[in-house]
C-alpha positions as CSV (number, residue, x, y, z in Angstrom):
1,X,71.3,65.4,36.1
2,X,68.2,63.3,36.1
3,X,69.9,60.3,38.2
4,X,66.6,58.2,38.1
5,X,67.4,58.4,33.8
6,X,71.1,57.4,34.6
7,X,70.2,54.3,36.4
8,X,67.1,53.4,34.0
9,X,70.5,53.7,31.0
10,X,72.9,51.6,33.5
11,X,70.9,49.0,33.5
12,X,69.9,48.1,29.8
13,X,73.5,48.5,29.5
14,X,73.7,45.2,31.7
15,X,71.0,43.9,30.2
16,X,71.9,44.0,26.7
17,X,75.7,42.6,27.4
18,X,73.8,39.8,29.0
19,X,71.9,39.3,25.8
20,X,74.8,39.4,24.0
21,X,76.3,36.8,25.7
22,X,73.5,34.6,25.4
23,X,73.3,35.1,21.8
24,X,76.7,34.8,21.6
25,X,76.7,31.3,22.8
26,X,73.9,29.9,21.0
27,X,75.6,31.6,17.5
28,X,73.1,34.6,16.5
29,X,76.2,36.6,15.9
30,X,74.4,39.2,14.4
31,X,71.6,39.4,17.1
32,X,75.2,39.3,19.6
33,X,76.7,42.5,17.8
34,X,73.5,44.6,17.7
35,X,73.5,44.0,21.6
36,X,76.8,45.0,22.1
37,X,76.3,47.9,20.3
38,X,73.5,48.8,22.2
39,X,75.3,47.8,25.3
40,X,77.9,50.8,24.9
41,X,74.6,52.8,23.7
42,X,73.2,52.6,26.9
43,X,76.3,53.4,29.3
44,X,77.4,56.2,27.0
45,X,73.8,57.9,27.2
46,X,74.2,57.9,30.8
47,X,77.3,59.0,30.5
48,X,76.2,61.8,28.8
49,X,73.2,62.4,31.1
50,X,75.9,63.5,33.6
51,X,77.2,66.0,32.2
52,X,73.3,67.8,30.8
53,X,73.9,66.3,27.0
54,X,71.3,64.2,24.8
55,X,71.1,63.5,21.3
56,X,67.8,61.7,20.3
57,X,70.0,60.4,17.3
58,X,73.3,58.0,17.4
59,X,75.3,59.7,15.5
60,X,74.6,62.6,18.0
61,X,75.3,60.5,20.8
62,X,78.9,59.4,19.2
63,X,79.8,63.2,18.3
64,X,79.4,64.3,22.1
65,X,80.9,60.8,23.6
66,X,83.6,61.8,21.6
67,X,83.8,65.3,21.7
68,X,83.5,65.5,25.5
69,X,84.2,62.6,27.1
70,X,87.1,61.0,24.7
71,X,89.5,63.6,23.5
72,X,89.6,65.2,26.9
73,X,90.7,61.8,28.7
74,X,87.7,61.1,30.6
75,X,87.3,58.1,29.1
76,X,89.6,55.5,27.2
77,X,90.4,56.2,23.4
78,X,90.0,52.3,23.2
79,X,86.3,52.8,24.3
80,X,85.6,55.6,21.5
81,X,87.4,53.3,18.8
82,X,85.2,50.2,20.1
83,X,82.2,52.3,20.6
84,X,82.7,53.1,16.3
85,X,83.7,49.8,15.7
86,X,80.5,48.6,17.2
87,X,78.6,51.3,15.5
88,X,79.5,50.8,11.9
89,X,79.3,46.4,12.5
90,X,75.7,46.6,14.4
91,X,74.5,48.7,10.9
92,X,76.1,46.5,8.7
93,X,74.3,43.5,10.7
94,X,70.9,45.0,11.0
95,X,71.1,46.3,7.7
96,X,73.5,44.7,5.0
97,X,72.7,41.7,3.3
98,X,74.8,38.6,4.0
99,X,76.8,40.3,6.4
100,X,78.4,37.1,8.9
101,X,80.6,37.8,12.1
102,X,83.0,35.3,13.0
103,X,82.0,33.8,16.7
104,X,85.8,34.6,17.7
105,X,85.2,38.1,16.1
106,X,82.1,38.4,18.7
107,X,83.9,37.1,21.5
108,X,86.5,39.6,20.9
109,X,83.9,42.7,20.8
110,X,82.1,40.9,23.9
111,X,85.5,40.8,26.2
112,X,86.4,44.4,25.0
113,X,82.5,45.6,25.8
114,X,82.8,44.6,29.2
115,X,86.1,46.3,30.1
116,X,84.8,49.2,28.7
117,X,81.4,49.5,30.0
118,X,82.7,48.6,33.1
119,X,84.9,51.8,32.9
120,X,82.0,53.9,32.0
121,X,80.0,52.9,34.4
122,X,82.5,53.4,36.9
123,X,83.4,56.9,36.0
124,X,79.3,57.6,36.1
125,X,78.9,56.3,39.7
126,X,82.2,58.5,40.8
127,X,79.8,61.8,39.3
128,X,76.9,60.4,40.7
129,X,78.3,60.3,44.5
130,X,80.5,63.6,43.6
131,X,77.4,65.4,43.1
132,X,75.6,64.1,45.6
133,X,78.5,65.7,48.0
134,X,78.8,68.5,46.6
């Protein structure tokens, strides 16, 4: 477990759900969801960092979120379905044309972000310190 890696991913977790908030308020919705996407990214990578798994491609990073982390309970279904949701709406807004979020749309992805980054990152620092005791 590369702990310095975990911490780098930790934090542009935090800092892209602060740029999504930001962009949130001055109505780049688009700009908002690809954040929040990458938010979850970022705390799910170092998720996975804790357990010895990497995937240099999203879709790899979803499979083993899900695979290891989600069906066995470790973390939240609601986190895996938001964690797709955010997946297939940040591709659509980076790469469909004319593709518009609603701002209360946004805000609903932002609120349900932080609860679940928030979970993840708890359940990262609990491995974190269990290793370190162990």
């Amino acid at each position: 477990m590369n702990e310095n890696m975990i911490r780098y991913r930790l934090e542009r977790s935090r800092e892209a759900l602060n740029d999504a908030e930001y962009l949130l308020k001055d109505s780049r919705l688009r700009a908002a969801v690809n954040r929040l996407y990458y938010s979850m990214f970022y705390a799910v990578a170092a998720l996975l960092e804790t357990a010895g798994y990497s995937s240099s491609k999203h879709s790899g990073v979803r499979a083993m979120f899900n695979q290891h982390f989600i069906k066995t309970g470790i973390v939240s279904e609601d986190a895996g379905d938001l964690y797709g949701i955010l997946y297939t709406n940040r591709h659509k807004g980076d790469y469909v044309d004319f593709t518009e979020f609603t701002p209360e749309k946004v805000n609903n992805f932002l609120e349900k972000a932080r609860k679940h980054v928030q979970e993840i990152q708890e359940i990262v620092q609990k491995k974190i310190a269990t290793d370190k005791q162990g």
